[in-house]
C-alpha positions in Angstrom: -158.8 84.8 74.1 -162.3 85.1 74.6 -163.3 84.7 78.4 -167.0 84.3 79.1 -167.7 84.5 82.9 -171.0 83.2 83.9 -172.4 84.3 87.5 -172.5 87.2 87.3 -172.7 86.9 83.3 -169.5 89.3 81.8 -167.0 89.0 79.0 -163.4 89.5 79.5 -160.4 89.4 77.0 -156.8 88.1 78.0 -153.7 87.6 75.9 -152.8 84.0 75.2 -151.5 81.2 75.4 -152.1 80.0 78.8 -153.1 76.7 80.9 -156.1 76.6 82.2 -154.4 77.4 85.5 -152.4 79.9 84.3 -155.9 81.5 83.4 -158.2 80.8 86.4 -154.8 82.6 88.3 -154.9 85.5 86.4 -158.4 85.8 86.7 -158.1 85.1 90.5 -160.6 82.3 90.3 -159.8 79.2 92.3 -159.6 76.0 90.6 -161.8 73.9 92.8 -164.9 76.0 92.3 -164.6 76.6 88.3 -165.4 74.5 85.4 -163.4 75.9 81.7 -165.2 74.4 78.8 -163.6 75.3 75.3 -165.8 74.3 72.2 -168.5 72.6 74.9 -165.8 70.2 76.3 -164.6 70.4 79.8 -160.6 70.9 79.6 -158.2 70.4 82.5 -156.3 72.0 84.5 -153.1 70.9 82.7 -154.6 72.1 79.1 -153.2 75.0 76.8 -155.3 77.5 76.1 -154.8 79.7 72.4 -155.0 83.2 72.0 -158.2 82.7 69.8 -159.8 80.1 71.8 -163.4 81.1 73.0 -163.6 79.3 76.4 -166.1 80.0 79.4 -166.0 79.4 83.1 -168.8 78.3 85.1 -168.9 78.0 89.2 -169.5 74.7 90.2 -172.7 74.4 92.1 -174.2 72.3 94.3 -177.2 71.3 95.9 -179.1 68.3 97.8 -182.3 67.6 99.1 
């Protein structure tokens, strides 16, 4: 499938299928501080992933006044 990594912004390919887990694992990404959005919709943890599937993982961010 087709990873794109944003922060710094890169590209990455990895063999399918997968949970989302299974992915941020692999990628060595924790969980907690990643979104994975698959055709602009957020996807849980729990969700399979394809071998086609174009997904991309944001950090979650924060801020306050």
């Amino acid at each position: 499938m087709k990873v794109l990594l944003r922060n710094p912004r890169r590209e990455q390919y990895v063999t399918g299928p997968k949970s989302v887990n299974a992915l941020l694992d692999a990628l060595e990404l924790p969980r907690e501080a990643h979104l994975v959005i698959r055709n602009g919709t957020l996807v849980p943890g729990d969700a399979a992933l394809a071998d086609d599937d174009v997904v991309e993982i944001r950090p979650v961010i924060s801020g306050g006044c």
